[in-house]
CHARMM internal coordinates of N, CA and C (Angstrom, degrees):
IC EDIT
DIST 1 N 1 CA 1.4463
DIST 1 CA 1 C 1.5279
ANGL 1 N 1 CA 1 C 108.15
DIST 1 C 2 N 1.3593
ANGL 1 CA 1 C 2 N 114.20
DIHE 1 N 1 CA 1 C 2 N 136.65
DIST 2 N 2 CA 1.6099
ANGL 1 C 2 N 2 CA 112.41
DIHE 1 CA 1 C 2 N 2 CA -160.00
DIST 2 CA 2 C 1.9716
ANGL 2 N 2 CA 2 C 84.72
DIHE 1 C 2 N 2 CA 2 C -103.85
DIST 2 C 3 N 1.5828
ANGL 2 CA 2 C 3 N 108.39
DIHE 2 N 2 CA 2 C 3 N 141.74
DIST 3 N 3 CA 1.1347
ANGL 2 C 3 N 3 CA 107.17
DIHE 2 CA 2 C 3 N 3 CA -171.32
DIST 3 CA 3 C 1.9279
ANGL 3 N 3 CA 3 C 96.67
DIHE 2 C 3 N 3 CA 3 C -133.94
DIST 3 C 4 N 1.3521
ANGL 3 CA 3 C 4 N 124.32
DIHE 3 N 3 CA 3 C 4 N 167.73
DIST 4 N 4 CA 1.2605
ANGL 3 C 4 N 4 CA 122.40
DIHE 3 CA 3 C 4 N 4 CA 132.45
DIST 4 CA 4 C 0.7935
ANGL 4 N 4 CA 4 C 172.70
DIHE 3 C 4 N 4 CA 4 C -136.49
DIST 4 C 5 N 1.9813
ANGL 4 CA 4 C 5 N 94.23
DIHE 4 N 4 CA 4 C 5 N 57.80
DIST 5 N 5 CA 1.1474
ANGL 4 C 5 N 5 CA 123.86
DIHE 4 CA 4 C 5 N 5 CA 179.87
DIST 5 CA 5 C 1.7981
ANGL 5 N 5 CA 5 C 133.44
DIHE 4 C 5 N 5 CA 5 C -17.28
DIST 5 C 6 N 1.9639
ANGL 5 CA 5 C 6 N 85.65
DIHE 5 N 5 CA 5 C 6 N -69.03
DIST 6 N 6 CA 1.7253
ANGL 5 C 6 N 6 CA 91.31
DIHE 5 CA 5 C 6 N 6 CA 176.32
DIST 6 CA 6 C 1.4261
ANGL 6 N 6 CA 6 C 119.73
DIHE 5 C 6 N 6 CA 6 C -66.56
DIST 6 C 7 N 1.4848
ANGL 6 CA 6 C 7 N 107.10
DIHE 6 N 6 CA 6 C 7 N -1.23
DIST 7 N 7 CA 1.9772
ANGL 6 C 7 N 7 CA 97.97
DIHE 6 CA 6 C 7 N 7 CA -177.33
DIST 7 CA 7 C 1.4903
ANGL 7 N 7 CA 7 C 107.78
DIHE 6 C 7 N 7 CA 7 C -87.98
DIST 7 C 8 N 1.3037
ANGL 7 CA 7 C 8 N 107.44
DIHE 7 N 7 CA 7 C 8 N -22.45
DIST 8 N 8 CA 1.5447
ANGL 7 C 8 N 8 CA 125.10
DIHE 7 CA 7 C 8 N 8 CA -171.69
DIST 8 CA 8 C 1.3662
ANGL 8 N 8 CA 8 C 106.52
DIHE 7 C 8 N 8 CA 8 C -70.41
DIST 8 C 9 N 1.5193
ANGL 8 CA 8 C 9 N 99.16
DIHE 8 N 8 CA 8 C 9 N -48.99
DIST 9 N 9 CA 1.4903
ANGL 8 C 9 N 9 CA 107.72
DIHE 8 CA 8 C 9 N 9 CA -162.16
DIST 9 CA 9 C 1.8335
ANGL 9 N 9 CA 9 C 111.44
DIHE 8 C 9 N 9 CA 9 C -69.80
DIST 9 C 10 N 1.7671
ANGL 9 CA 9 C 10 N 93.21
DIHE 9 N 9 CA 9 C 10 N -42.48
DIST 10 N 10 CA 1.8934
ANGL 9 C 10 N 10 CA 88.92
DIHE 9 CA 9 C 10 N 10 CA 175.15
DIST 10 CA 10 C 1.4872
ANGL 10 N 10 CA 10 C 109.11
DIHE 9 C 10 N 10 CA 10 C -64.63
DIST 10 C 11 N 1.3127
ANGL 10 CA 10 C 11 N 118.44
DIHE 10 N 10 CA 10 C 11 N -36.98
DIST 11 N 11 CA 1.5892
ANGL 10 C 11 N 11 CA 110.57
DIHE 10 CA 10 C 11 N 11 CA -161.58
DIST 11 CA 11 C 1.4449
ANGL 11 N 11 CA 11 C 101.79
DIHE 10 C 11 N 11 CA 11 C -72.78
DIST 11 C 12 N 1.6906
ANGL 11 CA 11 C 12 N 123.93
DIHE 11 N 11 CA 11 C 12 N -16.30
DIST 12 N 12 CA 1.4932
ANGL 11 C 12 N 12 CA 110.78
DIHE 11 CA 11 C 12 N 12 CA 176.07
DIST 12 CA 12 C 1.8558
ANGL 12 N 12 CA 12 C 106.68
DIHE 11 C 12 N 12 CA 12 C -93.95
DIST 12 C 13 N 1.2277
ANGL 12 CA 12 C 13 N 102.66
DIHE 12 N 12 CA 12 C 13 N 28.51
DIST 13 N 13 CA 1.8422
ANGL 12 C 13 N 13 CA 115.98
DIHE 12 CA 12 C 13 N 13 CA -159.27
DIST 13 CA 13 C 1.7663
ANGL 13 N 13 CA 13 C 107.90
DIHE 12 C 13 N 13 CA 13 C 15.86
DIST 13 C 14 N 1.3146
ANGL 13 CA 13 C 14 N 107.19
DIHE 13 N 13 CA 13 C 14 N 71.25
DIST 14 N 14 CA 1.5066
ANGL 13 C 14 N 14 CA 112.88
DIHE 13 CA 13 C 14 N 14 CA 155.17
DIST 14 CA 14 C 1.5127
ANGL 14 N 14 CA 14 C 96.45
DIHE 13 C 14 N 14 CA 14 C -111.69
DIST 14 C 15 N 1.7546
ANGL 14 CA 14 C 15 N 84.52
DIHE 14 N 14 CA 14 C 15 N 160.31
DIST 15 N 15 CA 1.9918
ANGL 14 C 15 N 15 CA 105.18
DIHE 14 CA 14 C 15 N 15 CA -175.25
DIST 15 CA 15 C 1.5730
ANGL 15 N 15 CA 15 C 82.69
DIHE 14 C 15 N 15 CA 15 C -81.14
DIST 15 C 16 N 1.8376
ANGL 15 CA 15 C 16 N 120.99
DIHE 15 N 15 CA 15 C 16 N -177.08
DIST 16 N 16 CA 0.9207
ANGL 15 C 16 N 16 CA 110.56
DIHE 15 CA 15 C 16 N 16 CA 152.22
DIST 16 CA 16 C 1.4191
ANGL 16 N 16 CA 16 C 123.05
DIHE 15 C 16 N 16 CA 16 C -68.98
DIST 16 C 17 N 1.4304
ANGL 16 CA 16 C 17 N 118.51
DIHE 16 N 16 CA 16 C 17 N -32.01
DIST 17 N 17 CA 1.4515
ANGL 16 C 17 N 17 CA 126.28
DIHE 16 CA 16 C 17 N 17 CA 175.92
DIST 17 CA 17 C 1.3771
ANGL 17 N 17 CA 17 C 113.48
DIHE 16 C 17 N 17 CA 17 C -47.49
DIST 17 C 18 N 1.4846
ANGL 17 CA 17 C 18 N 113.00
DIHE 17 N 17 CA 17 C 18 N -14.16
DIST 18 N 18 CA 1.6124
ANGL 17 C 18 N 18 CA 109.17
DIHE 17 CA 17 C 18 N 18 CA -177.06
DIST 18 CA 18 C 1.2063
ANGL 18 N 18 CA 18 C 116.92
DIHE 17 C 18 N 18 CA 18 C -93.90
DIST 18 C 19 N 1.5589
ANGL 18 CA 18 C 19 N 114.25
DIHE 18 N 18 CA 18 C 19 N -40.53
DIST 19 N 19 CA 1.2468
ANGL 18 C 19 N 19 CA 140.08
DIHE 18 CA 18 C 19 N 19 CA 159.98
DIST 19 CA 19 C 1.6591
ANGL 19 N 19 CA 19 C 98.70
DIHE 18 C 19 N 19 CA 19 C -31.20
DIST 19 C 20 N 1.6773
ANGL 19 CA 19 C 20 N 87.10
DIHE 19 N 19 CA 19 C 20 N -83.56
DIST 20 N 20 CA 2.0375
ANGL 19 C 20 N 20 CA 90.73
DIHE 19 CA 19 C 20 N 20 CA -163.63
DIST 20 CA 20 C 1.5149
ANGL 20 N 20 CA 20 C 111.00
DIHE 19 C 20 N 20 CA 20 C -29.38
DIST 20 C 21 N 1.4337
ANGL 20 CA 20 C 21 N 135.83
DIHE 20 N 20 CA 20 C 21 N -30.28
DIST 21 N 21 CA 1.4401
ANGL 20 C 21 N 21 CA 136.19
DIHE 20 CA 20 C 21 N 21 CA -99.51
DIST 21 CA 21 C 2.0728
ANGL 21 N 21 CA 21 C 63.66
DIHE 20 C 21 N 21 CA 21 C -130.63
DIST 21 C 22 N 1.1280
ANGL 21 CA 21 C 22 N 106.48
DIHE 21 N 21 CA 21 C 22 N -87.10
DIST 22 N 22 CA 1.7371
ANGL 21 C 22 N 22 CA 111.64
DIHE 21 CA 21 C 22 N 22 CA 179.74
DIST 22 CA 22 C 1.4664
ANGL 22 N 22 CA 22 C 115.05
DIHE 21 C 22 N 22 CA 22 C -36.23
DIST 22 C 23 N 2.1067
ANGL 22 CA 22 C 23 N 126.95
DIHE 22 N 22 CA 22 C 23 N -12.31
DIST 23 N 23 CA 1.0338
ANGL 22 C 23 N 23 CA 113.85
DIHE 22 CA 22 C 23 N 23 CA 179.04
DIST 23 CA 23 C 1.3621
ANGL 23 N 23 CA 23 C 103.13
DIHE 22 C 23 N 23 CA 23 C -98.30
DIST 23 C 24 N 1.1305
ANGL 23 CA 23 C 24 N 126.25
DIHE 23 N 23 CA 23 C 24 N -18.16
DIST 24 N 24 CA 1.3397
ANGL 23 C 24 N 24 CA 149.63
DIHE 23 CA 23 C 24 N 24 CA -141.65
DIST 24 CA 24 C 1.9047
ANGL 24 N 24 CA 24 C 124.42
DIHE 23 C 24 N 24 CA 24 C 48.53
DIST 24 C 25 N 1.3737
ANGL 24 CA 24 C 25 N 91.85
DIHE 24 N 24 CA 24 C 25 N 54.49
DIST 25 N 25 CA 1.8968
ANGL 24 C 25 N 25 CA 106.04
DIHE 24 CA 24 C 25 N 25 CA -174.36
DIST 25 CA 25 C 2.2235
ANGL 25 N 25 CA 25 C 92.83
DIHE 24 C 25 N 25 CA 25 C -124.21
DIST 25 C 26 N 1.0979
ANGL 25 CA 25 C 26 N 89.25
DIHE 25 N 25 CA 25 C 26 N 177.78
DIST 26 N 26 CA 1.7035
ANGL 25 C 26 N 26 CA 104.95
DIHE 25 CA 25 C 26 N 26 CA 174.24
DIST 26 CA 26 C 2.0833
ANGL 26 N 26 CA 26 C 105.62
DIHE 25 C 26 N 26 CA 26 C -76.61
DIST 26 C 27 N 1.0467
ANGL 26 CA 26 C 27 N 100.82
DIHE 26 N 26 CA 26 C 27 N -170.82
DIST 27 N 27 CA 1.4698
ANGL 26 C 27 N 27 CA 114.52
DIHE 26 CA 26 C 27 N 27 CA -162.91
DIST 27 CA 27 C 1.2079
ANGL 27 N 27 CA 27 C 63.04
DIHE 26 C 27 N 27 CA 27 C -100.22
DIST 27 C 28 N 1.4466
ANGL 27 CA 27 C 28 N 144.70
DIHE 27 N 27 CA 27 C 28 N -67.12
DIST 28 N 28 CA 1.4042
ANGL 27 C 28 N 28 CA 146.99
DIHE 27 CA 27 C 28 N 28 CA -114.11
DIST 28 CA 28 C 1.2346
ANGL 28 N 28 CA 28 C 95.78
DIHE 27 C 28 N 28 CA 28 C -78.70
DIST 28 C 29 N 1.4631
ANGL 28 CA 28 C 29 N 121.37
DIHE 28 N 28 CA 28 C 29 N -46.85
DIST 29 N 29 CA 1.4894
ANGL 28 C 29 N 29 CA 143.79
DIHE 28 CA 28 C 29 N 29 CA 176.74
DIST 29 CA 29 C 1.8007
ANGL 29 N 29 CA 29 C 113.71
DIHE 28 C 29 N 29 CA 29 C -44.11
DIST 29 C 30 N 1.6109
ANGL 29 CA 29 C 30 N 105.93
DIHE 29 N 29 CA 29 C 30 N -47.45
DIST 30 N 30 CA 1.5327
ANGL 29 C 30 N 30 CA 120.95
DIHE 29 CA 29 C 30 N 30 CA 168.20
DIST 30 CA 30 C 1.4472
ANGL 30 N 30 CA 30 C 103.53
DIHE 29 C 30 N 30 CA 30 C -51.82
DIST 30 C 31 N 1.0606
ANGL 30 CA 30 C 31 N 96.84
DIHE 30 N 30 CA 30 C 31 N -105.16
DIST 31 N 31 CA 1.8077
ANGL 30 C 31 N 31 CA 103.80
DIHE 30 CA 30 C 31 N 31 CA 156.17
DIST 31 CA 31 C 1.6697
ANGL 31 N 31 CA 31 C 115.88
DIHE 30 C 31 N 31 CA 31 C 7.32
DIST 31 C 32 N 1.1598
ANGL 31 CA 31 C 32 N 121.95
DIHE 31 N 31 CA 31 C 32 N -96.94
DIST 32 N 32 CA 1.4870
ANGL 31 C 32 N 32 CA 124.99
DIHE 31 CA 31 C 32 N 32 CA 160.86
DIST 32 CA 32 C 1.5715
ANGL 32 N 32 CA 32 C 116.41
DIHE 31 C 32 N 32 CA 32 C -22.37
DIST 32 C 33 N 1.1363
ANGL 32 CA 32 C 33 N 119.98
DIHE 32 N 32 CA 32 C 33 N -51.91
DIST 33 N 33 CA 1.6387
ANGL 32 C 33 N 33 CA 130.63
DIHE 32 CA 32 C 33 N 33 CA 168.82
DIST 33 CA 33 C 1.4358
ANGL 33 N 33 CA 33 C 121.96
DIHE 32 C 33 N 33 CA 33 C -45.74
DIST 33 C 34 N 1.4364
ANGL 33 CA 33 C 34 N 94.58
DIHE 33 N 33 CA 33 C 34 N -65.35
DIST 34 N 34 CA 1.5247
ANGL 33 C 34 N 34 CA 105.10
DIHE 33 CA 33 C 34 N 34 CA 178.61
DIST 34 CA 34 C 1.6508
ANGL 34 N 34 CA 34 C 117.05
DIHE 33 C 34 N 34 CA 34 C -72.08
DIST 34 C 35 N 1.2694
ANGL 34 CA 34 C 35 N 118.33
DIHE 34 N 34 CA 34 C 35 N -24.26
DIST 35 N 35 CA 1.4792
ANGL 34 C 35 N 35 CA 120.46
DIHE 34 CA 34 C 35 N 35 CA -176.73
DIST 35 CA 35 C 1.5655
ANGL 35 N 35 CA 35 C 101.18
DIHE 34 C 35 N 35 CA 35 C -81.14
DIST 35 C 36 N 1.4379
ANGL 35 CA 35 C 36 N 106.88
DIHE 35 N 35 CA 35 C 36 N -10.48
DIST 36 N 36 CA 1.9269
ANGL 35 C 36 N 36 CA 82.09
DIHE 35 CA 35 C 36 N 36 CA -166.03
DIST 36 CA 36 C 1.6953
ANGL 36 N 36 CA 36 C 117.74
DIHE 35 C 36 N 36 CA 36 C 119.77
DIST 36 C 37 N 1.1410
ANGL 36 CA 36 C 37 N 79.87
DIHE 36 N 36 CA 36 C 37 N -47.51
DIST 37 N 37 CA 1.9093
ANGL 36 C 37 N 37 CA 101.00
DIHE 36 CA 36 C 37 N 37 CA -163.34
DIST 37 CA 37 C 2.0717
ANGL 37 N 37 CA 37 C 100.54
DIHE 36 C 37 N 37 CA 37 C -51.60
DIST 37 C 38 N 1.2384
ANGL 37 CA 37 C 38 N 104.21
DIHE 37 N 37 CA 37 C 38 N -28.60
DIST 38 N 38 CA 1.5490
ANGL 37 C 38 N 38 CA 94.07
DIHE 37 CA 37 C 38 N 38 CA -172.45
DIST 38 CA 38 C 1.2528
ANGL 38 N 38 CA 38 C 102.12
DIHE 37 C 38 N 38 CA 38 C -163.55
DIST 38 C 39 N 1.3736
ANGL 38 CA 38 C 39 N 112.68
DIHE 38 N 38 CA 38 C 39 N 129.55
DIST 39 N 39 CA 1.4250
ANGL 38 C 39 N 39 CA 153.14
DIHE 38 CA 38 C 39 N 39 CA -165.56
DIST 39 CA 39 C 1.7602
ANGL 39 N 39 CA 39 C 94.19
DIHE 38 C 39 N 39 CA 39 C -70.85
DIST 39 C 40 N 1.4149
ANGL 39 CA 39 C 40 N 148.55
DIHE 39 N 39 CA 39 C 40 N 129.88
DIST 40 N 40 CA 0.8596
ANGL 39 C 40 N 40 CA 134.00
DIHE 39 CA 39 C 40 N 40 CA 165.69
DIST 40 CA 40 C 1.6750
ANGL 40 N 40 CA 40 C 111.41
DIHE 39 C 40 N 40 CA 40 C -87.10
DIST 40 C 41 N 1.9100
ANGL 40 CA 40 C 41 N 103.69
DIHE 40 N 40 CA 40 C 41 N 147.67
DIST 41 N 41 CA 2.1820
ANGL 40 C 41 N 41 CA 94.23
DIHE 40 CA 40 C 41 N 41 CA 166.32
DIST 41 CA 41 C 1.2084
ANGL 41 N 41 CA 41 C 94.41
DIHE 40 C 41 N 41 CA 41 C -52.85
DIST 41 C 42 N 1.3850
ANGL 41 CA 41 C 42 N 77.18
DIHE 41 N 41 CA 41 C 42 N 175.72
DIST 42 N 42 CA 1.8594
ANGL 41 C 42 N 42 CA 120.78
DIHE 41 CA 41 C 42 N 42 CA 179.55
DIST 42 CA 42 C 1.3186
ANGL 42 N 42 CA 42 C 108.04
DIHE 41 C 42 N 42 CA 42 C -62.71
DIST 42 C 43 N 1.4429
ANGL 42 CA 42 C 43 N 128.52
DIHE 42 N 42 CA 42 C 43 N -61.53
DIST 43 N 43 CA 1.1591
ANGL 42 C 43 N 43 CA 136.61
DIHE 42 CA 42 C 43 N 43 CA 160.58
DIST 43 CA 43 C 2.1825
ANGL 43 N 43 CA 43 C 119.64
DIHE 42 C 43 N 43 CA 43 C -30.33
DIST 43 C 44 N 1.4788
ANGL 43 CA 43 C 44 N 85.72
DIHE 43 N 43 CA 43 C 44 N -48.34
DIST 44 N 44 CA 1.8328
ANGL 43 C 44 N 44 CA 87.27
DIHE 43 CA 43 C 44 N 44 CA 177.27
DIST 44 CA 44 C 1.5050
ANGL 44 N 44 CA 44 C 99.30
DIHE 43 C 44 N 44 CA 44 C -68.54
DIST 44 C 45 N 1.2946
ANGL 44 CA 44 C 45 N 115.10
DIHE 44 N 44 CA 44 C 45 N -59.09
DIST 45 N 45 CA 1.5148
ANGL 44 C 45 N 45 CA 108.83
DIHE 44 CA 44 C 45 N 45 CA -162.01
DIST 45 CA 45 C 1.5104
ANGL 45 N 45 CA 45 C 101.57
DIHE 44 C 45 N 45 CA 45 C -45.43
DIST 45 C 46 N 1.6256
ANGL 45 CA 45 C 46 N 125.73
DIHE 45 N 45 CA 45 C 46 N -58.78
DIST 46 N 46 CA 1.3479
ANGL 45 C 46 N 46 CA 122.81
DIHE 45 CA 45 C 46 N 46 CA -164.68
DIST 46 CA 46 C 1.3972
ANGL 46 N 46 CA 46 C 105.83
DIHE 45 C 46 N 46 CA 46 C -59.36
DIST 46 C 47 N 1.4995
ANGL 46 CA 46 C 47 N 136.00
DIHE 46 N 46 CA 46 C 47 N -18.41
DIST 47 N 47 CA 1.6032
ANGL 46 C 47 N 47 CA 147.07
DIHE 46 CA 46 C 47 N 47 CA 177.70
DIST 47 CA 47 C 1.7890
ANGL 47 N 47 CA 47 C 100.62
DIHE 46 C 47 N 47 CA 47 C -50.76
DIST 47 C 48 N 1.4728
ANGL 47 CA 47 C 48 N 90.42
DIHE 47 N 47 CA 47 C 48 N -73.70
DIST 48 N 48 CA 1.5176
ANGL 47 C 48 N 48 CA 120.04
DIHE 47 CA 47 C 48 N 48 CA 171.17
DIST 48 CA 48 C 1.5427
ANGL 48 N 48 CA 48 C 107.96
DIHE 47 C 48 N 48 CA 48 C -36.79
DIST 48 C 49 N 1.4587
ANGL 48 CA 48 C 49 N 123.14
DIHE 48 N 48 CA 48 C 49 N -100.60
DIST 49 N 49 CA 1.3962
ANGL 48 C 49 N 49 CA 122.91
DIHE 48 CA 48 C 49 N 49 CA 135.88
DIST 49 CA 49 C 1.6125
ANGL 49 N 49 CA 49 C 108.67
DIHE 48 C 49 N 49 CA 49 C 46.21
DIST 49 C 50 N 1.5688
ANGL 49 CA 49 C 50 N 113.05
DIHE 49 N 49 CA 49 C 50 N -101.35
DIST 50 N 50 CA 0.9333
ANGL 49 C 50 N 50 CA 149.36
DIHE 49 CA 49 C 50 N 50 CA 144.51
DIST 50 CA 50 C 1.5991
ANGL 50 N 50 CA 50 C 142.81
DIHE 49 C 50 N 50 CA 50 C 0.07
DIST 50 C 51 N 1.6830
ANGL 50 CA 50 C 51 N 97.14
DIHE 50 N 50 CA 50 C 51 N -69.94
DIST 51 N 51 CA 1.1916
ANGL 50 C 51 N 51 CA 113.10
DIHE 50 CA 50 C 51 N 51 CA 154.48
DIST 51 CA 51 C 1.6041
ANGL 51 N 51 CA 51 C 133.96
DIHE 50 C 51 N 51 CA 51 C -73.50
DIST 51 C 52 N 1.7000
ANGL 51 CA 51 C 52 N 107.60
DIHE 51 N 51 CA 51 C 52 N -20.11
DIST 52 N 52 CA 1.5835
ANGL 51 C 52 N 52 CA 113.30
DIHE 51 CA 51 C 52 N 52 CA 154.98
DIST 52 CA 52 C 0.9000
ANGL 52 N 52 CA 52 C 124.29
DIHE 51 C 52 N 52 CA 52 C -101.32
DIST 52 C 53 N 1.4621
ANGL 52 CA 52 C 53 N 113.80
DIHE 52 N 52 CA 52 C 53 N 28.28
DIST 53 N 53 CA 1.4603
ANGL 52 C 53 N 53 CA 110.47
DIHE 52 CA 52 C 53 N 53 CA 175.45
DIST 53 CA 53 C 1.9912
ANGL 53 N 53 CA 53 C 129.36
DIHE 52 C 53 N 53 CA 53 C 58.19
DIST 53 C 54 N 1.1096
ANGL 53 CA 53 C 54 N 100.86
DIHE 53 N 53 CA 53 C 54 N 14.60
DIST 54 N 54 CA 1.4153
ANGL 53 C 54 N 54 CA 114.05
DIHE 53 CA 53 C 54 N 54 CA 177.84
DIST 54 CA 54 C 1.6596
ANGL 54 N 54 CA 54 C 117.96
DIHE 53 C 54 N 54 CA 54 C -120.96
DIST 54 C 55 N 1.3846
ANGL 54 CA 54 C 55 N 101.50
DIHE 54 N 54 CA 54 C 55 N 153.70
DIST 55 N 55 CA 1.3690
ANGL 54 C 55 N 55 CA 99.35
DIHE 54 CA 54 C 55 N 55 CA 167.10
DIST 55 CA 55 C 1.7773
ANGL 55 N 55 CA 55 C 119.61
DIHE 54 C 55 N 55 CA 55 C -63.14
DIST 55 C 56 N 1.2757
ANGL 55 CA 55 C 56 N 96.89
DIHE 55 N 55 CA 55 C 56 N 148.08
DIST 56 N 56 CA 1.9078
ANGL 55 C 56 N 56 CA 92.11
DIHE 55 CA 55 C 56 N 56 CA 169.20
DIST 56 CA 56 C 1.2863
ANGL 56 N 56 CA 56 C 132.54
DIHE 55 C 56 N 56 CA 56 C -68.38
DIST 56 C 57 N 1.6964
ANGL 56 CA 56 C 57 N 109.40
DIHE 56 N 56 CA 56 C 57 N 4.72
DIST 57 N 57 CA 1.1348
ANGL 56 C 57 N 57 CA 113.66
DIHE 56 CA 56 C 57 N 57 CA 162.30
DIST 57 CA 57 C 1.5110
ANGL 57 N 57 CA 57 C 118.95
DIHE 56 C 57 N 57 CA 57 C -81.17
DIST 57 C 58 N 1.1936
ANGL 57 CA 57 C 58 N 112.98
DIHE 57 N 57 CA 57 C 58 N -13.01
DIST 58 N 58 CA 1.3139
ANGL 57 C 58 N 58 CA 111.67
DIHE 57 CA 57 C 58 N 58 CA -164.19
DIST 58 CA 58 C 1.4175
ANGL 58 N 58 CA 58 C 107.68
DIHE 57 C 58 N 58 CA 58 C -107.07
DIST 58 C 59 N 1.3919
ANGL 58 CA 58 C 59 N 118.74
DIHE 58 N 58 CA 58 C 59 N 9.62
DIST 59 N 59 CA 1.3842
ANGL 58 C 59 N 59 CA 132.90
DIHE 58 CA 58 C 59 N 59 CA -162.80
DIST 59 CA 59 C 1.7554
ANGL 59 N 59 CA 59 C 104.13
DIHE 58 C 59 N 59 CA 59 C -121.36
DIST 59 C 60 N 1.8322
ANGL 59 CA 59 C 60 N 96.30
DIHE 59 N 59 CA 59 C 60 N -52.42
DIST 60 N 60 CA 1.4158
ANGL 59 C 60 N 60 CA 83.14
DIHE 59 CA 59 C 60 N 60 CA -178.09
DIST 60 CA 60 C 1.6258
ANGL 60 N 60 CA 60 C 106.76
DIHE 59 C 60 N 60 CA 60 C -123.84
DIST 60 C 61 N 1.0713
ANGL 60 CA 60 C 61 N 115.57
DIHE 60 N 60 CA 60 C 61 N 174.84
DIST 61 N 61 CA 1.7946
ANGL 60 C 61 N 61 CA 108.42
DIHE 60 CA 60 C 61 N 61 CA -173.22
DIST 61 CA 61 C 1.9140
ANGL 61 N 61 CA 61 C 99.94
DIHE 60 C 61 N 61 CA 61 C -144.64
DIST 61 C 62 N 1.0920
ANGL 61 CA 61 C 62 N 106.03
DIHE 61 N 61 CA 61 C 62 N 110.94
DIST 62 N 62 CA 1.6495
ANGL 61 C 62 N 62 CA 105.95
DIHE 61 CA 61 C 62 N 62 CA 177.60
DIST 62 CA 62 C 1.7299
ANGL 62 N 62 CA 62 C 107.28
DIHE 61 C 62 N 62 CA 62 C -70.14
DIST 62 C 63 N 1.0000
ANGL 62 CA 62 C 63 N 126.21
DIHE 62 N 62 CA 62 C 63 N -0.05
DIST 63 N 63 CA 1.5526
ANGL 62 C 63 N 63 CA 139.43
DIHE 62 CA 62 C 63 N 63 CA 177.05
DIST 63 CA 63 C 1.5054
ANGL 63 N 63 CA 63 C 109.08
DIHE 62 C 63 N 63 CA 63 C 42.75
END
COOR INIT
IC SEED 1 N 1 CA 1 C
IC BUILD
């Protein structure tokens, strides 16, 4: 699932460690997110979602 997490996250200049920390997940978890490697639940995405103020469409894209 193509997401854009990491574009969100530099342009609001959080580390991922800051990120993880405001979603309540690991850095490792950011990381994992933004690379691809793992699909976040339903519940995280709407966290995410949420915390940038956007819909989850506009965040993540099942392509």
């Amino acid at each position: 699932m193509r997401n854009d997490v990491r574009e969100r996250r530099e342009a609001a200049g959080l580390s991922q460690a800051a990120l993880g920390a405001a979603l309540g997940v690991s850095r490792q978890t950011v990381n994992s997110l933004e690379t691809g490697r793992y699909d976040p639940s339903l519940p995280l995405a709407f966290t995410i979602a949420r915390y940038f103020g956007a819909p989850i469409e506009e965040i993540f894209d099942a392509e």
